[in-house]
C-alpha positions as CSV (number, residue, x, y, z in Angstrom):
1,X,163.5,92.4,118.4
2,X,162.5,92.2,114.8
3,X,165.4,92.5,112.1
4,X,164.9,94.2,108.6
5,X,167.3,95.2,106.1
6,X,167.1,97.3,102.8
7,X,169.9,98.7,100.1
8,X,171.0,102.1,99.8
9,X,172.3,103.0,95.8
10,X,174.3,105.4,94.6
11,X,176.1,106.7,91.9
12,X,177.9,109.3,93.6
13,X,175.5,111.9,92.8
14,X,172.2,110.6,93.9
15,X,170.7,108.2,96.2
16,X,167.9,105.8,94.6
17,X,164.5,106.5,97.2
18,X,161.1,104.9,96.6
19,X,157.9,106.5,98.5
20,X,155.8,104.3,100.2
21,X,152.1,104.0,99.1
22,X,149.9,106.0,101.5
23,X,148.6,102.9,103.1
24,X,151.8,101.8,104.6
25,X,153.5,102.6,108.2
26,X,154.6,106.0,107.4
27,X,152.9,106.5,104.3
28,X,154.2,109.4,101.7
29,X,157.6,109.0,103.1
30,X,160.8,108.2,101.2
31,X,163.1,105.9,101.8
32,X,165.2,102.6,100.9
33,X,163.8,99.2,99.5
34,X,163.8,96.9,102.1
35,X,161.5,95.1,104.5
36,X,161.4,92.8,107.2
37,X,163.4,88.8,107.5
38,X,161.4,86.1,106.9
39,X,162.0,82.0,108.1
40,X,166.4,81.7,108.5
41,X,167.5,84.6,105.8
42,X,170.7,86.4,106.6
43,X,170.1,90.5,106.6
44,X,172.3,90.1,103.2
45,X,169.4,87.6,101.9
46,X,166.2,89.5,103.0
47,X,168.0,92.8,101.5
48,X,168.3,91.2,98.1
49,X,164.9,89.6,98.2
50,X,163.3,92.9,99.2
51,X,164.9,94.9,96.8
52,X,164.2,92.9,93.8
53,X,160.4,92.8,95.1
54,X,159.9,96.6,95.5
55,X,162.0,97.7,93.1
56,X,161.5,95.0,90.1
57,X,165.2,93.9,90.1
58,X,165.9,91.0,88.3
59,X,169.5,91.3,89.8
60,X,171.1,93.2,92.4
61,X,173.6,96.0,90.5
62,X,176.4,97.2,91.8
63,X,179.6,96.6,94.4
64,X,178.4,96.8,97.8
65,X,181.1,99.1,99.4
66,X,179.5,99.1,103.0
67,X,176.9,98.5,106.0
68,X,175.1,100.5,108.4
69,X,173.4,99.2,111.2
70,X,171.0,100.9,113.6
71,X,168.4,99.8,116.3
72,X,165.3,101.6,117.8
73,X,163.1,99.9,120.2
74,X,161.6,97.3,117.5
75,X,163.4,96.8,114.8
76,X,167.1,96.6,114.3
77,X,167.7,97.6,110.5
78,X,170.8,97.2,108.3
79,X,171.3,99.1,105.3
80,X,173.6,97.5,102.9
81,X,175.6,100.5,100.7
82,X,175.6,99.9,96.8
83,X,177.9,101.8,94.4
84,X,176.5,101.9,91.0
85,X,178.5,102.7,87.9
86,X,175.0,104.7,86.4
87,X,171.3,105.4,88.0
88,X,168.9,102.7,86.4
89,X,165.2,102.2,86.2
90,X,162.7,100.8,88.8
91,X,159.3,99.3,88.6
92,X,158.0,100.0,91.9
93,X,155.7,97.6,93.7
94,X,152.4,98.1,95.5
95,X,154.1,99.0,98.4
96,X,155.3,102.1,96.7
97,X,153.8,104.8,94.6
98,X,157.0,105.8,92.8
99,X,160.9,106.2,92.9
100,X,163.7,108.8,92.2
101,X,166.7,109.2,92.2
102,X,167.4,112.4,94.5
103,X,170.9,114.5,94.2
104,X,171.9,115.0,97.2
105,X,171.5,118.5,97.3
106,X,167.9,117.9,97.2
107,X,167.8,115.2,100.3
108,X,166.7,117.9,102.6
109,X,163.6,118.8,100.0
110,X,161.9,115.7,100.4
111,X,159.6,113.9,103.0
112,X,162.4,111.2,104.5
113,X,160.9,108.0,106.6
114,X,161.5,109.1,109.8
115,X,163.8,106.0,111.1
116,X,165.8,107.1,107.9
117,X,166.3,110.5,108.0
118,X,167.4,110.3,111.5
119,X,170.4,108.0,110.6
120,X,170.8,109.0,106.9
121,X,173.8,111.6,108.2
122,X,175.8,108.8,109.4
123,X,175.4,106.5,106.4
124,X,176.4,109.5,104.1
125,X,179.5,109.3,106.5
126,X,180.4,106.1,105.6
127,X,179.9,106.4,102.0
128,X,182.2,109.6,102.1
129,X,184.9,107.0,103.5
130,X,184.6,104.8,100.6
131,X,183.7,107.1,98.0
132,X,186.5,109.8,98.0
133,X,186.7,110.3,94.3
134,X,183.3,111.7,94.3
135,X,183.6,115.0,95.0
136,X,179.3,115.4,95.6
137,X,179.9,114.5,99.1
138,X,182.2,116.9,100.5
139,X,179.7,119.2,101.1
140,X,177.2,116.8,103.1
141,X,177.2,118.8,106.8
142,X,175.6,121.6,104.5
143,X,172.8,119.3,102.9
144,X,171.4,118.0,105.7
């Protein structure tokens, strides 16, 4: 089974998406950076390294405040949850065609990678849990 991992920011109010370039496995979707490990990283390592590469990060920002694992017949991806203080800018790479940063009364609006939308309701879940100052996510059941 193939392992991938990617990292999920927010800022309480919005989720940071990129779309993938129509070329891609399930082009014009949205979803986290990440890809697929390569050689002996840890998920922690290829997350980083992916991030930085689609989204132009010099550094990683943020506290990471949590970690969602899921599995479908191929890949087994981890999602690694980032709490930013404020939304930044991203220079997307050629694997993407642009980003945003989506409120999350708007996550239902837009065009989710498939593999993501089906899990997204249990990593906004988990990020209630940690997050229980922000009072954006009280109202998930009804966004999704």
């Amino acid at each position: 089974m193939k392992k991938a991992a990617g990292i999920l920011f927010t800022d309480g109010k919005s989720i940071l998406l990129l779309k993938r370039s129509p070329d891609s496995s399930e082009g014009g979707t949205w979803g986290v950076p990440g890809g697929g490990i390569k050689g002996h990283e840890t998920t922690l390592q290829n997350a980083i390294r992916e991030t930085k590469e689609e989204a132009g990060l010099a550094k990683i920002p943020g506290e990471q405040i949590g970690t969602h694992q899921c599995r479908n017949r191929t890949v087994e991806f981890t999602t690694y949850i980032y709490r930013v203080e404020k939304i930044f800018p991203v220079r997307v790479s050629k694997e993407h065609t642009s980003y945003e940063w989506v409120p999350l009364k708007n996550l239902s609006s837009k065009k989710l990678h498939p593999e993501f939308k089906k899990h997204l309701s249990e990593v906004l879940t988990l990020i209630r849990r940690k997050i229980r100052d922000f009072h954006e996510w009280s109202n998930l059941t009804t966004i999704l």
